[in-house]
C-alpha positions as CSV (number, residue, x, y, z in Angstrom):
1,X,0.0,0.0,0.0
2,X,1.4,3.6,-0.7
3,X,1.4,6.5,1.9
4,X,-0.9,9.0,1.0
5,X,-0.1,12.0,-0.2
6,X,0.6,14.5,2.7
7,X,-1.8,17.7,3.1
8,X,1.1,20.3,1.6
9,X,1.6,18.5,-1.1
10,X,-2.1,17.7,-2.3
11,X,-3.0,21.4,-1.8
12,X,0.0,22.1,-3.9
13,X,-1.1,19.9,-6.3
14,X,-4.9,21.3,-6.2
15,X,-3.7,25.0,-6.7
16,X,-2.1,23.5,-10.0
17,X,-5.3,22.0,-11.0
18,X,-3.0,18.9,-10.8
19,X,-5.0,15.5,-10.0
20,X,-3.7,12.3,-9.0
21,X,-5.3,9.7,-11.1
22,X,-4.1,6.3,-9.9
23,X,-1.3,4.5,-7.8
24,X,0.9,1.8,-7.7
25,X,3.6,0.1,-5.3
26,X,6.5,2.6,-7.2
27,X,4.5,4.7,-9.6
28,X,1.9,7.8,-9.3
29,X,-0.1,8.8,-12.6
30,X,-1.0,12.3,-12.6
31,X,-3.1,14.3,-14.7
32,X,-4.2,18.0,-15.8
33,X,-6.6,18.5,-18.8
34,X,-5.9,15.9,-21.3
35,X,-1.8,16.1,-20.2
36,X,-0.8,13.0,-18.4
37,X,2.6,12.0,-16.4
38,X,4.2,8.9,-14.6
39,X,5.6,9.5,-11.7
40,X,8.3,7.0,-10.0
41,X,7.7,6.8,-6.1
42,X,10.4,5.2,-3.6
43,X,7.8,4.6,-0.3
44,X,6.6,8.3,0.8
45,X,9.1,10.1,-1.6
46,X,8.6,11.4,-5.8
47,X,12.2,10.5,-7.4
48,X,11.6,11.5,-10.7
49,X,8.9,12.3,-13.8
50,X,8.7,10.0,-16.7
51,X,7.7,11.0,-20.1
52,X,4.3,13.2,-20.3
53,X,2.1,13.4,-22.6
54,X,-1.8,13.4,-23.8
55,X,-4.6,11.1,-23.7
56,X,-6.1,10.6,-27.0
57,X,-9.2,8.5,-28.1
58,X,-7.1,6.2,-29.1
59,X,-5.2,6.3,-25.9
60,X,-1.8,7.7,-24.3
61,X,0.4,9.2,-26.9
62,X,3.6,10.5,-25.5
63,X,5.4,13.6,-26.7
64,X,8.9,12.8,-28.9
65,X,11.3,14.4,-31.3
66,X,11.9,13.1,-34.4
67,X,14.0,15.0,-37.1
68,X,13.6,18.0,-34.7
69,X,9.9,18.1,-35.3
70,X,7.4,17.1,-32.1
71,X,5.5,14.4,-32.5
72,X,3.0,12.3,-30.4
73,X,3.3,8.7,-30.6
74,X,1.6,6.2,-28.8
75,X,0.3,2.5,-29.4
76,X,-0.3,2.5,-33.3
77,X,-0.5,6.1,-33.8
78,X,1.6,8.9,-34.7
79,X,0.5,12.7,-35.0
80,X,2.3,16.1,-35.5
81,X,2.1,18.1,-32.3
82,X,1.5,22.1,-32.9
83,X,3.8,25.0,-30.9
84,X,0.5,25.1,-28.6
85,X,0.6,21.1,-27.5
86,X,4.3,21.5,-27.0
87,X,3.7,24.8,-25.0
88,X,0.9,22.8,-22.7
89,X,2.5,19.9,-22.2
90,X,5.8,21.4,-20.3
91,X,4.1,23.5,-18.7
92,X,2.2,20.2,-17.0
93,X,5.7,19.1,-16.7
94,X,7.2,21.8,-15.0
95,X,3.9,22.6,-12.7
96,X,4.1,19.2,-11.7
97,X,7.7,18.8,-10.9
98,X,7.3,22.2,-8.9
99,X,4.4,20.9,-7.2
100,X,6.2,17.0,-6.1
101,X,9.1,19.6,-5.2
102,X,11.7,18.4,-8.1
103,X,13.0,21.5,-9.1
């Protein structure tokens, strides 16, 4: 069972319209809009963010580089990602790192 997430933290969390979305022995998933993260836990501590990216309808498609363009790729799709998909999903990134205190 994981340790909940302490008070400080989930109001951190809130004020970043941040949401936990599920939990596992070592990982945390957490969400904002469509933008999604994995999140490695050791016990009551974050240790670092995976890869984010968006949920699609056809399901998680995670932001990548390829020839120095962005793309979003996920299980058996691929699709360009615009300066305004980029833009949204660092800033998930970075409110969520700033919010688990990863700075």
């Amino acid at each position: 069972m994981t340790p909940p997430i302490e008070a400080t933290l989930a109001a951190r969390l809130d004020a970043s319209n941040i949401t936990l979305m599920a939990e596992a022995k070592a990982y945390t998933i957490f969400v904002r809009d469509n933008c999604i993260a994995l999140v490695h836990r050791n016990g009551a501590a974050f240790s670092s963010i995976g890869s984010s990216g968006i949920m699609t309808e056809n399901g998680l498609a995670y932001l990548v580089w390829r020839e120095d363009r962005p793309v979003l790729v996920g299980k058996g799709i691929e699709l360009p990602a615009d300066d305004a998909r980029v833009a949204g999903i660092r800033q998930f990134s970075l409110d969520l790192k700033a919010a688990l205190g990863l700075e």
